[in-house]
C-alpha positions in Angstrom: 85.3 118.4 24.3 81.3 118.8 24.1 78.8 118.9 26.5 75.0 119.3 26.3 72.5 120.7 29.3 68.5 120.0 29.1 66.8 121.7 31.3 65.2 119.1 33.5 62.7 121.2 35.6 62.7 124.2 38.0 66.0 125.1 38.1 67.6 121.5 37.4 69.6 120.5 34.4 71.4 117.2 33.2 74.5 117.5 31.9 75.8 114.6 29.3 79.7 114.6 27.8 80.4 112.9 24.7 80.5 109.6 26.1 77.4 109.8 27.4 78.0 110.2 31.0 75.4 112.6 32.5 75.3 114.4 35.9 72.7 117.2 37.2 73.0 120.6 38.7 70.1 122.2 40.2 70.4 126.0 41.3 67.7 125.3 43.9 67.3 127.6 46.9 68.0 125.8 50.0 64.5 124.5 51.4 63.4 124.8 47.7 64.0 120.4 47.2 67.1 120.3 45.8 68.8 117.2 43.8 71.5 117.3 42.7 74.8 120.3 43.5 74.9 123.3 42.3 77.1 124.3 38.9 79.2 126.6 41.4 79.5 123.1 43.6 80.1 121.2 40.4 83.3 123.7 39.7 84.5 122.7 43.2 84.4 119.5 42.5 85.9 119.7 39.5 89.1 121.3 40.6 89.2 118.7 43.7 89.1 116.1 41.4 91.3 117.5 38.8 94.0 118.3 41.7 93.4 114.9 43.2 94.4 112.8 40.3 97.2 114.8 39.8 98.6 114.6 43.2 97.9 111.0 43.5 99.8 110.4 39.9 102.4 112.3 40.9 103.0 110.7 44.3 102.6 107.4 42.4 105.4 108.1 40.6 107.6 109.0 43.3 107.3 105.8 44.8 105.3 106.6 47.6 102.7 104.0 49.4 99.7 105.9 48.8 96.5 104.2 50.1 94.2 107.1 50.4 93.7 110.5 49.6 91.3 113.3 50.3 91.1 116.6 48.5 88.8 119.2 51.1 87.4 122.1 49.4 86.2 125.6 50.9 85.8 128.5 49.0 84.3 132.0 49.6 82.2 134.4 47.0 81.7 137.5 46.2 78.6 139.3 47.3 77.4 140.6 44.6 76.6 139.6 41.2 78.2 137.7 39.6 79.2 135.9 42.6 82.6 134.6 41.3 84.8 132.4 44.0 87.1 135.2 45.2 89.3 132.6 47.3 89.8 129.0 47.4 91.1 126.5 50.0 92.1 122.9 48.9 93.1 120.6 51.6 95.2 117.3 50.9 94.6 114.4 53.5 97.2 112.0 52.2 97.4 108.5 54.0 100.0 105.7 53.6 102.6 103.8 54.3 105.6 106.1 55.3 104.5 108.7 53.0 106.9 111.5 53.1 105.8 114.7 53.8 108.0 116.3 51.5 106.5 113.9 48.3 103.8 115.4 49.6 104.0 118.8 49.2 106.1 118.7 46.0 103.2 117.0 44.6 100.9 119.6 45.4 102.9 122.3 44.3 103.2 120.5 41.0 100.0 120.1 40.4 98.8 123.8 41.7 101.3 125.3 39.6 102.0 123.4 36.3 99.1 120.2 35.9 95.9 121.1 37.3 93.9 123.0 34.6 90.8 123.5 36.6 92.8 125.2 39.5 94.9 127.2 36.9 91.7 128.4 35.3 90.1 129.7 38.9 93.4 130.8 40.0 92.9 133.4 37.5 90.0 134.8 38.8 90.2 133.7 42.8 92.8 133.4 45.2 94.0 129.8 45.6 95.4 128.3 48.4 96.9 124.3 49.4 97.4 122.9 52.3 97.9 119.0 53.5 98.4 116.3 55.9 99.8 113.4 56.1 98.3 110.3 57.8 100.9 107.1 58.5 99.2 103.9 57.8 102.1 101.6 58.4 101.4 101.0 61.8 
């Protein structure tokens, strides 16, 4: 896996993978005209995403109804620098048609403990936490 980052200007960059798929970061103060999230944002995302797929997969494969699914993120850093994420909160919104709760949270255990690389990687350095809901959609 390769990426590359050009510096764009001020404190924006564009990030492009190997497929050439590009995204931008910008570091920007608040009131300072920012574009694009922040790398620390971008990690966030990452982990929602990475937890999402693997809970929807998972789910999948159990058979459940899934029509939706919303991964919430909130995290807190430290003060000082380097301001690492010293806790993270990932919220599941699941919604279908008699989803079972239990699916639910056997999913998210799965993927918190034994598929989701990004949120084994931060887990290392931050305290991660899961939660969910489930949202019936067959009436």
């Amino acid at each position: 896996m390769k990426i590359t980052s050009e510096w764009v200007s001020g404190r924006c960059f564009a990030a492009t993978n190997e497929s050439g798929h590009s995204i931008l970061s910008d570091g920007a103060a608040a009131g300072e005209g920012k574009r694009a999230p922040s790398p620390m944002e971008l990690l966030l995302m990452g982990i929602a995403g990475c937890s999402g797929i693997d809970v929807v997969e998972i789910l999948q494969k159990q058979r459940q109804d899934i029509r939706a699914c919303t991964a919430a993120v909130s995290a807190e850093r430290a003060d000082s620098v380097p301001k690492v994420f010293t806790k993270i909160h990932i919220h599941f919104k699941v919604a279908g048609a008699g989803i079972k709760a239990e699916a639910v949270e056997r999913a998210v255990k799965l993927s918190a403990e034994k598929y989701c690389s990004a949120s084994i990687m931060l887990g290392k350095a931050a305290e991660i936490s899961h939660s969910f809901e489930v949202e019936d959609t067959a009436a």
